[in-house]
BAMAR-37897 format. One line per field, with one value per residue (C-alpha): x, y, z; residue in three letters. Coordinates in steps of 0.02 Angstrom, whole numbers, plus 50000, padded with zeros to 5 digits. Each point is the difference from the previous one (the first is absolute). Layout:
N
u [X_...]
v [Y_...]
w [Z_...]
rest [ALA_...]
REM end
This chain:
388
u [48710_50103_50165_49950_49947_50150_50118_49904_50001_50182_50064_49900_50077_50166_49981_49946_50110_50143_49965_49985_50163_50103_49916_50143_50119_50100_49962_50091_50171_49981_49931_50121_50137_49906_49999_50197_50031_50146_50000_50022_49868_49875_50054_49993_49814_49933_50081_49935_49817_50076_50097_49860_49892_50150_49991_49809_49963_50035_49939_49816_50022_49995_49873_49884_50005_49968_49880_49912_50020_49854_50078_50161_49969_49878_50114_50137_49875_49931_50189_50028_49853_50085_50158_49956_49939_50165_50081_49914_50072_50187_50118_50212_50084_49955_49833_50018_50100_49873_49859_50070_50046_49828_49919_50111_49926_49817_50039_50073_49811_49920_50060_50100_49850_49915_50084_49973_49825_49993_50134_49857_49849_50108_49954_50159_50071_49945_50121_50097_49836_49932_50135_50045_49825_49997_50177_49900_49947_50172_50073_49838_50014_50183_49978_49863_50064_50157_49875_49882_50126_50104_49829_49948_50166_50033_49790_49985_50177_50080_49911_49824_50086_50030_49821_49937_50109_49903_49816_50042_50082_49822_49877_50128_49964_49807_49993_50108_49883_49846_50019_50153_49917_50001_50149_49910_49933_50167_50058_50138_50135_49873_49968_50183_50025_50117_50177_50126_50177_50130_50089_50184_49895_49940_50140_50127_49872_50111_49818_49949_50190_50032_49822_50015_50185_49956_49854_50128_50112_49862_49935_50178_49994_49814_50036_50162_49896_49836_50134_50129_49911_49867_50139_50111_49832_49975_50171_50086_49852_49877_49862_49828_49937_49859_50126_50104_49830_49972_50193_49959_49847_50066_50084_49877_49864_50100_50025_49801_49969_50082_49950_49849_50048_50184_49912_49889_50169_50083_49853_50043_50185_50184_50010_50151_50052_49861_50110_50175_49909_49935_50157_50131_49875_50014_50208_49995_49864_50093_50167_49902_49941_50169_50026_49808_49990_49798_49856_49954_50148_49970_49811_50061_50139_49854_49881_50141_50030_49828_49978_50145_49913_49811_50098_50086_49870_49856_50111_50086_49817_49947_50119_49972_49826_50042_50133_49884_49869_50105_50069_49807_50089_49954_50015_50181_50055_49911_50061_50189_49969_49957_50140_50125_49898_50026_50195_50023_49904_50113_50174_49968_49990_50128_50117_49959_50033_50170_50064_49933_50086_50157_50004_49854_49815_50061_50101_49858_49895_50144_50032_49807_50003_50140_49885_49851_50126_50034_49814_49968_50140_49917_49819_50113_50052_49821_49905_49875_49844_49984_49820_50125]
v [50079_49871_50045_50179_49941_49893_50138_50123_49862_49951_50193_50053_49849_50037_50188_49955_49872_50097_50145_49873_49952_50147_50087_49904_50012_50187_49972_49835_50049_50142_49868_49875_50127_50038_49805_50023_49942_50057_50068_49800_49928_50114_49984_49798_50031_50132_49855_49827_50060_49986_49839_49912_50069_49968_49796_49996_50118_49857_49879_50074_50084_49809_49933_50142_49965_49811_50026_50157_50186_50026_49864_50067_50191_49934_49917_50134_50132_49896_49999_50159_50028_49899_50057_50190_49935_49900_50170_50077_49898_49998_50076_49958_49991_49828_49992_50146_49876_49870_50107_50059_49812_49966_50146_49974_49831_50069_50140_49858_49952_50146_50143_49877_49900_50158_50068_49832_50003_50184_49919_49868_50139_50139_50005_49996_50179_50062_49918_50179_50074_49877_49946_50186_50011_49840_50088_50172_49866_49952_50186_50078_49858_50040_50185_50023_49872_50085_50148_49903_49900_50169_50071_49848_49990_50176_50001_49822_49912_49873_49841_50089_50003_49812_49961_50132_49883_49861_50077_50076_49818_49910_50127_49949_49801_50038_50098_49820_49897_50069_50079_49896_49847_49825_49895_49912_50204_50041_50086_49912_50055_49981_49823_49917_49909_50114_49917_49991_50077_49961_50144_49965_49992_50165_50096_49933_50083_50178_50127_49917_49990_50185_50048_49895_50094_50172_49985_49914_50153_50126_49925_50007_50167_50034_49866_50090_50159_49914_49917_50158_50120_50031_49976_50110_50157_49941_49980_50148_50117_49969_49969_49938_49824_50081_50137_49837_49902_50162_49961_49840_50029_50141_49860_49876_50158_50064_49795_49976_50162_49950_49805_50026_50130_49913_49853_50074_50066_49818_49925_50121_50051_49893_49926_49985_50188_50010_49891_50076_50174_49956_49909_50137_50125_49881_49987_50193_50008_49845_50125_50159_49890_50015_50173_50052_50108_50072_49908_50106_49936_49815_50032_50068_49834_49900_50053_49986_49805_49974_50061_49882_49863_50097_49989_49820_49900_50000_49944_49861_49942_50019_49889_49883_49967_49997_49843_49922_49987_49958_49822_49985_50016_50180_49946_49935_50122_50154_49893_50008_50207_49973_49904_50135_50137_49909_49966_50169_50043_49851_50053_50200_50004_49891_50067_50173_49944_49932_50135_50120_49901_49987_50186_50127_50021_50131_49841_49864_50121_50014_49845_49961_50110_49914_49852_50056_50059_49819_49972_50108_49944_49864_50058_50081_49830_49957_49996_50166_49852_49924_49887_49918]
w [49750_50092_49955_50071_50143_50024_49968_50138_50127_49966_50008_50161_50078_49951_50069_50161_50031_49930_50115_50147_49961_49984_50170_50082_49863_50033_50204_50006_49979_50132_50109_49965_50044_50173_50048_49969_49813_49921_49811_49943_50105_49921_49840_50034_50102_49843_49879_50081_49914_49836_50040_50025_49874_49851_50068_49961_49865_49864_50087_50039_49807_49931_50130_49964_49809_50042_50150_49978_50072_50122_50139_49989_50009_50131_50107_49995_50052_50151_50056_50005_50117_50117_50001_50059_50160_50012_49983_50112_50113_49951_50127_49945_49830_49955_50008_49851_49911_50018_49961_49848_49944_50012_49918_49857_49987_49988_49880_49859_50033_49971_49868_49867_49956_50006_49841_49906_50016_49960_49860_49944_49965_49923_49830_49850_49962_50168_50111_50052_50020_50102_50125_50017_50059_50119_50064_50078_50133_50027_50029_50078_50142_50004_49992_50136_50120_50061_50040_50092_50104_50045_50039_50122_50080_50057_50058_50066_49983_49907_50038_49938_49828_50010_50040_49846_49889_50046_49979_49862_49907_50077_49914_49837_50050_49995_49833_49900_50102_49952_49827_49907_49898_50044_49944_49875_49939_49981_49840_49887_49886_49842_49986_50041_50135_50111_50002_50145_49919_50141_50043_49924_49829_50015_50056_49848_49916_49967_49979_50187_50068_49965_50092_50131_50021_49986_50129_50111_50005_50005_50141_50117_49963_50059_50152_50060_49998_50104_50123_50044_49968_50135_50100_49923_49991_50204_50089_49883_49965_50153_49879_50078_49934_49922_49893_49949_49969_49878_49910_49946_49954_49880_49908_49961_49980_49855_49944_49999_49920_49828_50006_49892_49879_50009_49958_49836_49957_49987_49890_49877_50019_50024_50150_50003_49993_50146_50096_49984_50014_50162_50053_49957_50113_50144_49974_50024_50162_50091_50003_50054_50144_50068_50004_50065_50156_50023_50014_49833_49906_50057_49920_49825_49981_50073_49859_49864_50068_49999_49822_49929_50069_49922_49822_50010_50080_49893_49860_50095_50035_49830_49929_50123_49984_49811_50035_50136_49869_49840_50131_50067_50183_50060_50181_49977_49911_50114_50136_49937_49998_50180_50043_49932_50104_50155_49962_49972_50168_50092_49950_50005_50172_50062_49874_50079_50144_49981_49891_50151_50144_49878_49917_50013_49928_49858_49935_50007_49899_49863_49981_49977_49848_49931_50009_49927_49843_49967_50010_49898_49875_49969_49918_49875_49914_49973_49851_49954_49960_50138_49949_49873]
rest [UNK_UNK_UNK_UNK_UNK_UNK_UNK_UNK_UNK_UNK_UNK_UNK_UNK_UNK_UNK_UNK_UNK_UNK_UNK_UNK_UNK_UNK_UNK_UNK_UNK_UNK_UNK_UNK_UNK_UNK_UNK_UNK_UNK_UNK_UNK_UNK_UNK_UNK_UNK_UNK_UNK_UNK_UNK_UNK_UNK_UNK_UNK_UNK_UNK_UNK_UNK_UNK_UNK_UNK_UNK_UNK_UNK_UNK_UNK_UNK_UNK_UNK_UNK_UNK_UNK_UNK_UNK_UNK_UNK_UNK_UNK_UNK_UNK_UNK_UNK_UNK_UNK_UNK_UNK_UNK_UNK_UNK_UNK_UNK_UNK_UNK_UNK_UNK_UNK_UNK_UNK_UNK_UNK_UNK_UNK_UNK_UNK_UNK_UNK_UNK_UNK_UNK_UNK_UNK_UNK_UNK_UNK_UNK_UNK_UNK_UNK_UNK_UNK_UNK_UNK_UNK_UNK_UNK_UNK_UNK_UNK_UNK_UNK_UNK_UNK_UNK_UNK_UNK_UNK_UNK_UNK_UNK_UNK_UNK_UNK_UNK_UNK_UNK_UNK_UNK_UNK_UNK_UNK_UNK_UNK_UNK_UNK_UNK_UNK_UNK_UNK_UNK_UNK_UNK_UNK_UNK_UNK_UNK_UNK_UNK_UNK_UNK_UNK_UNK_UNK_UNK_UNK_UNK_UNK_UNK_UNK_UNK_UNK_UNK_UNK_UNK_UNK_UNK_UNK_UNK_UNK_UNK_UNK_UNK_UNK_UNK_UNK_UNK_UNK_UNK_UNK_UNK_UNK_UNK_UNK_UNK_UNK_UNK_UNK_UNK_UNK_UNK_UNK_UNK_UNK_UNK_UNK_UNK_UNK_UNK_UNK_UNK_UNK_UNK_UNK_UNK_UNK_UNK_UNK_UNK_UNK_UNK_UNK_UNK_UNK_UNK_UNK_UNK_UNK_UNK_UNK_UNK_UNK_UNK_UNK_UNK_UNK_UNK_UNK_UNK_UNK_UNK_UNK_UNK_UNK_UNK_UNK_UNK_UNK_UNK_UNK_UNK_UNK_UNK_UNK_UNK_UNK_UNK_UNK_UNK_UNK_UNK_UNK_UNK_UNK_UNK_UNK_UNK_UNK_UNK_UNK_UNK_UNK_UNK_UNK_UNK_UNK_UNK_UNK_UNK_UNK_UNK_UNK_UNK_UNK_UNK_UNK_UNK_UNK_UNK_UNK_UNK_UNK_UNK_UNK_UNK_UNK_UNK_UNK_UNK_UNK_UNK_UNK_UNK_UNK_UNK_UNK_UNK_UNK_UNK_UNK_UNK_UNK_UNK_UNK_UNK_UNK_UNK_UNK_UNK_UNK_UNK_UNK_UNK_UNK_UNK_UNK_UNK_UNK_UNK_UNK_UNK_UNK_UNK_UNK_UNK_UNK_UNK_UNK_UNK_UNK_UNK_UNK_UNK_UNK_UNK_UNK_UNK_UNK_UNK_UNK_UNK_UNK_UNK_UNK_UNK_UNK_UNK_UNK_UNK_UNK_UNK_UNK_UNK_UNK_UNK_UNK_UNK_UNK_UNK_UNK_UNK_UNK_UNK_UNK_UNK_UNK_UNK_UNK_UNK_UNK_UNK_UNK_UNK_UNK_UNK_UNK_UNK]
REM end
């Protein structure tokens, strides 16, 4: 079936480039802080990806509903190739900051138009099911590519990791170019011609605004603790890049684990109560973060982090796809989800960064929770139907 075979092509893509992606991800900050970067300038060199990447999300979510998928996802992937060798040979702070500027150009390519087509072929009533699915590619890349960077740092060294990112995003580049459908093949949103909703539209919308917020604050919590804390497990703890590699990967493990039955869950129960549920539980494992001491007690608030986001997400992305289709513009609205995933992953880190130059890490962490409690606020105000 072609939608299958869509789906299967779309999600090994994602997982390989995903995993290319975050092999660099815990090791940069350590790095960074070796070329001489204080706690700002790495919160400003993990945060230009998402600065980038927030610019171009809505504007490659429109194109892509106007223009087709394949070219897009294509051309973001074939980017990222490049940019590993450029990596490989970056040697002061600023080349970082570059290199980040430009990979979050790429990604607005690559996994945002991802989730609308995956958004196009999912059948109705099995939107939860189905992007919960297409999310195990998301959080298995994320989850195993802390382990193998960590691994081919402490064997081979840093700039092997950088090349690994970009085999790994090429063998992604070959799967869409031989396996996607051509443009004119592509599936539609039934038989309507997709429309382009500009992006102040959408968000008056209050279902869409309150989504787009919570997923803002629930990412500054999960960027402060990418950004701070590899350094925090290395400098404080003496952990080995591969034992921090392990960390993170405990977090979006235990996120993966729960997409799919998380997502059977929110075709058949509120979504809404999935949302706060998952919310208040990352309130409570932002504030243990700041009191952590082990490697073993970093893994257990890890896990519980990981599982707020295993609860909320699938839900978020449920009603999503259900809006994208009711307005016949699944890549603007997946595109506006995006966005507020990249604006969360821009402003943790540089937030983090001040608050540690101005007060301490224990702080930063606090006040993140705080945040994510007035995300979390909001999904309480909406409406228990939300196909209306």
């Amino acid at each position: 079936m072609r939608e299958n075979r869509i789906f299967l092509t779309l999600f090994l893509s994602v997982f390989i480039t995903t995993m290319g992606a975050s092999i660099i991800g815990p090791l940069l900050p350590i790095y960074a802080y070796r070329l001489g970067a204080d706690a700002f300038q790495i919160g400003l060199i993990f945060s230009a990806f998402s600065f980038t990447r927030s610019i171009f999300v809505p504007y490659f979510g429109k194109l892509s509903d106007i223009k087709g998928k394949k070219p897009i996802i294509l051309t973001g992937l074939s980017i990222y190739s490049l940019l590993s060798i450029l990596y490989f040979l970056s040697r002061d702070i600023w080349h970082l900051l570059a290199l980040r500027l430009m990979q979050g150009f790429a990604s607005a390519m690559i996994l945002p138009v991802a989730q609308a087509y995956v958004g196009i072929i999912t059948p109705e009533a099995c939107e939860g099911r189905t992007m919960g699915l297409f999310n195990v590619s998301l959080y298995g890349g994320l989850s195993c590519g802390p382990i193998v960077g960590g691994i081919v740092k402490d064997h081979s060294g840093i700039r092997y990791s950088f090349l690994s990112m970009g085999l790994l995003a090429c063998i992604g580049f070959l799967l869409c170019l031989f396996f996607l459908p051509p443009i004119q093949k592509e599936p539609k949103i039934s038989s309507s011609r997709p429309k382009v909703v500009p992006y102040l539209v959408l968000i008056k919308d209050f279902i869409i605004f309150s989504l787009f917020f919570f997923r803002v604050c629930l990412t500054i919590c999960i960027g402060i603790m990418w950004t701070f804390l590899p350094l925090f497990a290395s400098t404080r703890l003496g952990l080995s890049s591969t034992s921090i590699g392990i960390l993170l990967s405990i977090h979006v493990l235990s996120s993966g684990i729960f997409q799919i039955p998380m997502g059977y869950l929110a075709d058949r129960a509120n979504k809404k109560l999935m949302i706060i549920g998952g919310g208040i539980m990352g309130m409570i494992s932002i504030l243990c973060l700041s009191f952590v001491s082990s490697f073993w007690q970093i893994a257990v608030v890890n896990a519980a982090l990981g599982l707020s986001a295993g609860i909320s997400v699938p839900a978020v992305m449920a009603i999503s796809v259900i809006e994208g289709r009711r307005r016949s513009s699944m890549g603007s609205v997946m595109g506006l989800m995006a966005q507020s995933h990249s604006i969360g992953m821009f402003f943790g880190p540089i937030l983090a960064g001040i608050l540690i130059e101005l007060i301490n890490l224990r702080w930063t962490f606090i006040i993140a929770a705080f945040t994510l409690f007035l995300g979390t606020s909001f999904i309480l105000f909406l409406k228990n139907e939300e196909r209306r």
